[in-house]
N, C-alpha and C positions, 0 to 999 in steps of 0.2 A: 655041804660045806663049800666054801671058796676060796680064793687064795688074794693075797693083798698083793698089790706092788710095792715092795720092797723100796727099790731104788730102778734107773733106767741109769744102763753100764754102758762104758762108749770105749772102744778101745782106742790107743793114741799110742805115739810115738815123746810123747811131752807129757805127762799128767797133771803136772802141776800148771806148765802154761795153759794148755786148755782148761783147766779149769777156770783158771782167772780170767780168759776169754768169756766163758759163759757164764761166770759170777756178772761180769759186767751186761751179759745178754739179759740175764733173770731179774738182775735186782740182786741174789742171793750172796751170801756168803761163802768164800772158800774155807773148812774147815780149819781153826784155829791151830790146830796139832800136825797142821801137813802143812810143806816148804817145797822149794827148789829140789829138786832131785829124788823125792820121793815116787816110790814108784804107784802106787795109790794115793788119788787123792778125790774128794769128796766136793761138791756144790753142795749147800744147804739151803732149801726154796720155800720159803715162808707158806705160800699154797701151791705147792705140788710136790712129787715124791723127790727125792733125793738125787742128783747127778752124779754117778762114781766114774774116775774114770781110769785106768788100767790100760797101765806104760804091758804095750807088747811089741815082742822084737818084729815085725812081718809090720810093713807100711799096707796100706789102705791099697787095694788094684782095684774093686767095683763101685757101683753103685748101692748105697743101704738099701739091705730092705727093709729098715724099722728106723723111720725117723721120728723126728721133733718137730709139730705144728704150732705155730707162735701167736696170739693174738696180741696185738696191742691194747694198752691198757689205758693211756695217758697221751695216745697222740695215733693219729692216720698212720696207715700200712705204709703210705708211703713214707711219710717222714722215719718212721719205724728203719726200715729198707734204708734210708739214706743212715739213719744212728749207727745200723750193725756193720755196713759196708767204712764209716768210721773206725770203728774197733776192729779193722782188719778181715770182718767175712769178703766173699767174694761171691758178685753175682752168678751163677748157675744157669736158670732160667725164668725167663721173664713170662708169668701166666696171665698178666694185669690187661685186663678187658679197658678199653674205652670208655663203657659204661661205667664202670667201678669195681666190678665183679672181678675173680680172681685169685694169683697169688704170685709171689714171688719164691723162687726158691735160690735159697743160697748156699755156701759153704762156709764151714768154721775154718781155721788157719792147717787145718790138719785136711781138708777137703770132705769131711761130713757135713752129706746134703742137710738143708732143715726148710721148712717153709716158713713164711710171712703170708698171715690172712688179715682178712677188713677187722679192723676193731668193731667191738660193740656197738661204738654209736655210730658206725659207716654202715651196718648192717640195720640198723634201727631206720636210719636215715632212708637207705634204701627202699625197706618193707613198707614206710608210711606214702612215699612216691606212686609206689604201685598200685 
């Protein structure tokens, strides 16, 4: 037997802002029954598992060690990296090769790391080059 992913649970100091942060990152929905002030509150991602996220009193002091790797869908990693740095992330660090190869990593408003990778068609793009 195996086990399914449920959901990917983020802890935060805001649960409701960061969710509307990454409603805005996924495309997804912030749960219709959660508001301002609640202390759980939920992303809903059309393909992929569920974002919850869980107001805890202790602020962030590390590095994660289980993030979120992002592909874009509908546009280049970079332009991607310029969208979410709009909506407030912040760059982290920059892995983006010369070549193309690479990634960006960023942070949400709360300072959870997450990566930006080459979309599909920069990765297709690539492969037929070589």
């Amino acid at each position: 037997m195996v086990s399914t992913v449920q959901n990917v649970a983020i802890d935060c100091a805001d649960a409701y802002r960061l969710a509307r942060f990454w409603s805005g990152v996924t495309g997804g929905w912030v749960d219709p029954e959660c508001g301002p002030g609640d202390r759980e509150t939920q992303v809903l991602v059309a393909d992929g598992p569920v974002l919850y996220f869980h107001q805890v009193p202790e602020a962030k002091t590390v590095k994660n060690r289980v993030h979120l790797c992002l592909r874009p869908e509908d546009r280049d990693r970079d332009a991607e990296v310029a969208r979410l740095l709009a909506l407030g992330a912040v760059l982290v660090g920059d892995h983006r090769d010369a070549d193309g190869t690479g990634w960006a990593v960023l942070a949400d408003p709360e300072g959870n790391e997450f990566c930006v990778l080459r979309s599909a068609a920069e990765r297709s793009a690539a492969a037929a080059r070589d």
